[in-house]
N, C-alpha and C positions, 0 to 999 in steps of 0.2 A: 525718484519716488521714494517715500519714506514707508517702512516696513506698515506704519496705520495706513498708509496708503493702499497696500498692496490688494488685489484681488484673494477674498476669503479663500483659503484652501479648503476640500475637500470633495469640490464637483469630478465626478468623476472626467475621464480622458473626452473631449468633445467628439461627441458621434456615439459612443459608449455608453450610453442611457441603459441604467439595469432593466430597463421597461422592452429596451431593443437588442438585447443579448440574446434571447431564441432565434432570432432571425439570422444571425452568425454563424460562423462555421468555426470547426473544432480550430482548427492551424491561428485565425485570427483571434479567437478567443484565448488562445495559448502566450501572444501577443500581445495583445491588445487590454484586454479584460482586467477589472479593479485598478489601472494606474491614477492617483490622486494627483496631475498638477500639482504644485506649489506656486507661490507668486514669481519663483525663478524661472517658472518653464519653461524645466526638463524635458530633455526625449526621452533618456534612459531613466526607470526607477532611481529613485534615490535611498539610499539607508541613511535610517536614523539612529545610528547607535547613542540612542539615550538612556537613563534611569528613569528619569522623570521630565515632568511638562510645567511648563507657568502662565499663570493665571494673569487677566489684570486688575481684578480683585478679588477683594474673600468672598464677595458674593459668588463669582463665577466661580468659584473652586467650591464652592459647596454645594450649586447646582449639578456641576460635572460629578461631583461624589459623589450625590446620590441619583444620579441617573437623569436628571432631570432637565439636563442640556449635553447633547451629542460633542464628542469630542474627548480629548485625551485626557488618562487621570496617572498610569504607571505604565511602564514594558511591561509590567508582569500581567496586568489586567487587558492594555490593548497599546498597538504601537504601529506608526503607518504602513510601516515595511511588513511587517507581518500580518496585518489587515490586509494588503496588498493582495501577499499569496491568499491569503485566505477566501477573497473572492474570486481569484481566478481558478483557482483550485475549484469552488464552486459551480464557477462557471461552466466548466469544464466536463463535472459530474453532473451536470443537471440538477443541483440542490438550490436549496433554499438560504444555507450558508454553512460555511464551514469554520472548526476550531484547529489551530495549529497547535502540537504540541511541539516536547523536547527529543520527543522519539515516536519510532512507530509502537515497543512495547506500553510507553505512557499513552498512547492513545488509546488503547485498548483498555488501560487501569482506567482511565477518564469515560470512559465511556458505561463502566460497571460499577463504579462507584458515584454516577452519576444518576444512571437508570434502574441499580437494582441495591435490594437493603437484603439484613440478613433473614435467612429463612427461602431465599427468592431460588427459583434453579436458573442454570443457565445449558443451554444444548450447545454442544461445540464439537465442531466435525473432529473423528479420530486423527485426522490426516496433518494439521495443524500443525506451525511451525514449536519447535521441543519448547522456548522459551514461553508461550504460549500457556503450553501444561503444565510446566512449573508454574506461570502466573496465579495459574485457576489453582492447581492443587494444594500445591507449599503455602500461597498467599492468602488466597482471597477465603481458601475454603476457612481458614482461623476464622474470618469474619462473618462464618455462618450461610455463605454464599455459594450451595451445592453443586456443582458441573455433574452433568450428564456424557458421555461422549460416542456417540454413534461414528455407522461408517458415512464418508459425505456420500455418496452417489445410492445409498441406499433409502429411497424416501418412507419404506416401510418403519426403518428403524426411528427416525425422524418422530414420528406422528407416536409411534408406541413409547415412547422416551417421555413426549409431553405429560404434563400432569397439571391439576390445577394453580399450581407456583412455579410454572413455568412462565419467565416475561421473558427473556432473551433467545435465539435461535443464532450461532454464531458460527461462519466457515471460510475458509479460503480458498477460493475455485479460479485459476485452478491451484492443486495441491502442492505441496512441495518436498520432495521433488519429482513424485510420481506422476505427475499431469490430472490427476484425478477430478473429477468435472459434477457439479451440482447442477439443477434442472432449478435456475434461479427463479425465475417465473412460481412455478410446482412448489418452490419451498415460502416462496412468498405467502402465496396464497394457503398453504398449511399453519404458518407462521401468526398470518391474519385470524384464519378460522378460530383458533384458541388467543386470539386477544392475547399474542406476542407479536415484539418487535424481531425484524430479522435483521443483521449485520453483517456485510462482507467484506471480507479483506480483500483490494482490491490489484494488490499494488502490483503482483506477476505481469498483467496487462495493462493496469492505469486506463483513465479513461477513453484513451486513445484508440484501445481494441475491446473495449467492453466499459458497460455504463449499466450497474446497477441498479439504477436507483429508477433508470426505465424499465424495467425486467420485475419493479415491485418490491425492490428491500426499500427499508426505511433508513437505513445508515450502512455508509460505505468507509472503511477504514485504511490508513495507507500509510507503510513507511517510506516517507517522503526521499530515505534515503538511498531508497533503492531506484527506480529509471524517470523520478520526480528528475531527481537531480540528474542521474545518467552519468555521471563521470567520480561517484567516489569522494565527493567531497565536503561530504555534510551531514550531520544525522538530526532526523527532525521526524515529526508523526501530523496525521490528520484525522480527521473524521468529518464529514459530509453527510448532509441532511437537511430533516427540516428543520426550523426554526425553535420551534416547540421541545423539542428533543434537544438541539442544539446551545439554546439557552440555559438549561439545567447541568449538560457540561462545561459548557463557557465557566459555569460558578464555581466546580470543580479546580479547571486550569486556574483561572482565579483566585483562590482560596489556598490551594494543596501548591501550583507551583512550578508546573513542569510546563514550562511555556516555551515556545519557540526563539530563540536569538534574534532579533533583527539582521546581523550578517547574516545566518542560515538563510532563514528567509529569502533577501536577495539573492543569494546561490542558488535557492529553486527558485526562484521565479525567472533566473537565466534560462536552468533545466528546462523549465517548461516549454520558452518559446522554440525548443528543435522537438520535441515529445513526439508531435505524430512521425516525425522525420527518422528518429532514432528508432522507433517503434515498429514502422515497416521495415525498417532495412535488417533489426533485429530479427525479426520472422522470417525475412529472406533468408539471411545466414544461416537461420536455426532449421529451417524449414530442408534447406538443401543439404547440411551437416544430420540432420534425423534420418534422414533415407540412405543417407551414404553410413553410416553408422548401423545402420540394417542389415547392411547388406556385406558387413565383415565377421568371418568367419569365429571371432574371438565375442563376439557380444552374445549374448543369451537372449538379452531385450533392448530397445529403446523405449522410451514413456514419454512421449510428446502426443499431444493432441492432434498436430496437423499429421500425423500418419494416418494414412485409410485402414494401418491395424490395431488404431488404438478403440476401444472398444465405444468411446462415447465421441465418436471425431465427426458427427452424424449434431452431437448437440455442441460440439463445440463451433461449426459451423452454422449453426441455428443464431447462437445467443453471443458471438464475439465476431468482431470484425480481423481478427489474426489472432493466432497460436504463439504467439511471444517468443521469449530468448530460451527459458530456462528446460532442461528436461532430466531424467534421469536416465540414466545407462548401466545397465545392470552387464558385467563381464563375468565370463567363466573364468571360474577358478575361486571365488571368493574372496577375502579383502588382503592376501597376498598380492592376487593377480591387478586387485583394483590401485593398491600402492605401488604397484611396479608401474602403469599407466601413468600413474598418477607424479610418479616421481621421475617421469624420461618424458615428461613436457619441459618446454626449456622457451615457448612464448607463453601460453596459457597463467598466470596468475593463479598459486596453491595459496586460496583465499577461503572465510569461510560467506566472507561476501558477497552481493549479487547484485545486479543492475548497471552496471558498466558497459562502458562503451569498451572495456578491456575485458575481455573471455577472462572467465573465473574457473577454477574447479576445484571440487572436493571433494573427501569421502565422509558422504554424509554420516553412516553408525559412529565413526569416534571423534565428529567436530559437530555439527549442527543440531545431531539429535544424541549428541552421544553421552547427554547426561540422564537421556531415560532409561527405563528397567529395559532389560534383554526383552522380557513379557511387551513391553511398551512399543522398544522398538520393533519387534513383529506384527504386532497389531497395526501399525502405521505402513507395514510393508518395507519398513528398512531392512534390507538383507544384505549381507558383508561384502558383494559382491559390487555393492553399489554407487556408483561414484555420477555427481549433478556436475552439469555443466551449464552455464548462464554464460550464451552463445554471444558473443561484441560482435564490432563493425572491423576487425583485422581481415584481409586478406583470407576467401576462404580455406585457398591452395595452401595457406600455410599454417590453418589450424587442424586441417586433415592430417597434414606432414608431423606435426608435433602430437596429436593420438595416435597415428602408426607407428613413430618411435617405438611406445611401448607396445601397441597391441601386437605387434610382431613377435615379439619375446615371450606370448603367450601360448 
């Protein structure tokens, strides 16, 4: 059969009708969802590491420019592999479609220089990962684009912040690395009242354990490099939503640049298909390492949600289906004590990254948050004491053994 011969590509995977995706469940959708056949097929995705696409004539290449016939025009603009993830990722969140970036921070710039102009505010929980605040402050505010930033779980502050140039409401629940919890639902619906969009970062939990976009936000954001992928080996961004919303970033990614790789891509769309699998077994770990980390005499606090004494563990059982990996661990002694723990782990990974299937830890005041003000970092509740842990799938017995090392010496 000669390649004119072949069956057009683009139908999606038979059985896989975007009409018949609700009716699926999260693990087969993780699977199954946005793979495009070729006239080859494949079982496994394929990567197209290409530049560009060919035409078989000028007519076709100038329909495809200008939008006028579906299909390829550059990787920067759209590419199978990365449409790929894009709809599963979709699929996954319950949207309408999704943009892949080059990162989880470009997604977040894509998303603000997509939906808001200068003069505009934007509300953004206190709690938010450092880079995050540098985005908003160092960056975007030069461009006239004013952040607000409340505390997340306090919806009083929320509502008195708004003003009539407010279009954005933006938070990551839960927090990082304090567990800290927004009433997604409650800020939706505050969000709507004043004719704003609301946005959450979703990536702590991924769809797997929470789904925003049913709870009433209008855009969900993710870096994909964190338990997307689950092993560490790729950095990429998303955002999720509707189409309308969607489209006016797409132009962004488009235009400005920061697009997803095709390799990337295929690496999460590997991540994806273990996601619910990694996800649960994560909250197992973490769930049984927070109670046991309770109940040693060198810790001040744990901050995970799945503890019955974390103060909002009442709504985290409400609005997520599991309490995830990551939590924070606040030791006596302050960040002497927290470097001596930290430095007589000898499996745990002194990383300042998160979402592995390999246990991470760090101290978050002088890696993750540690280019904000002293002022900054108290207001977020970093205190020196503080060391995040982003709980893997290793053997419990021996991630306990490598934190008593040091807590002992404490």
């Amino acid at each position: 059969m000669s390649f004119d011969d072949a069956p057009t590509p683009g139908l999606e995977t038979p059985g896989l009708e975007a009409s018949g995706l609700e009716t699926l469940g999260l693990e087969t959708l993780a699977i199954r969802a946005g793979h495009e056949r070729t006239h080859e097929q494949e079982h496994g995705e394929p990567i197209f590491p290409t530049s560009s696409f060919v035409y078989g004539s000028a007519a076709e290449a100038a329909r495809k420019f200008k939008g006028e016939e579906p299909g390829n025009v550059y990787s920067r603009f759209t590419n199978p592999t990365v449409r790929n993830f894009e709809r599963r990722l979709a699929a996954l969140e319950g949207g309408e479609r999704c943009v892949a970036t080059s990162s989880g921070m470009a997604a977040i710039l894509s998303t603000v220089l997509a939906l808001l102009k200068a003069g505009d505010e934007v509300i953004v929980s206190r709690s938010v990962f450092g880079s995050t605040i540098a985005l908003f402050d160092k960056y975007l505010a030069k461009f006239g684009v004013v952040p607000r930033y409340v505390e997340l779980n306090d919806l009083a502050q929320w509502e008195a912040a708004i003003t009539p140039k407010t279009r954005l409401l933006f938070a990551e629940t839960p927090s990082n690395p304090l567990n800290e919890l927004v009433d997604v639902a409650a800020l939706a619906e505050l969000a709507h009242r004043h004719s704003a969009l609301l946005a959450i970062d979703n990536c702590f939990l991924t769809p797997a354990l929470q789904r925003p976009l049913d709870l009433g936000a209008d855009l969900v954001i993710h870096s994909a490099t964190k338990y997307l992928d689950g092993q560490g080996r790729a950095i990429g961004g998303a955002v999720v939503g509707r189409d309308a919303e969607l489209e006016q970033l797409y132009g962004v990614v488009r235009t400005c640049g920061p697009c997803m790789s095709p390799f990337n891509a295929w690496i999460f769309l590997k991540g994806l298909e273990t996601l619910s699998l990694r996800m649960q077994a994560h909250s197992r770990n973490a769930q049984a390492m927070a109670e046991w980390l309770e109940a040693q005499p060198a810790i001040e606090r744990v901050y995970y949600s799945g503890l019955e004494s974390h103060p909002q563990h009442a709504l985290a059982k409400r609005q997520q289906q599991g309490f995830g990996a990551v939590m924070g661990v606040e030791v006596k002694g302050g960040q002497a004590a927290a470097w001596k723990v930290i430095d007589n782990t000898r499996v745990m990974s002194i990383t300042g990254n998160l979402g592995d299937v390999k246990t991470t830890i760090t101290h978050p005041g002088t890696t993750t948050h540690g280019r904000l003000s002293d002022e900054q970092r108290a207001s977020a509740g970093i205190r020196d004491g503080l060391i995040r842990i982003a709980v893997g799938l290793e053997t419990l017995d021996d991630l306990k053994a490598d934190l008593e090392r040091g807590l002992t010496l404490l």
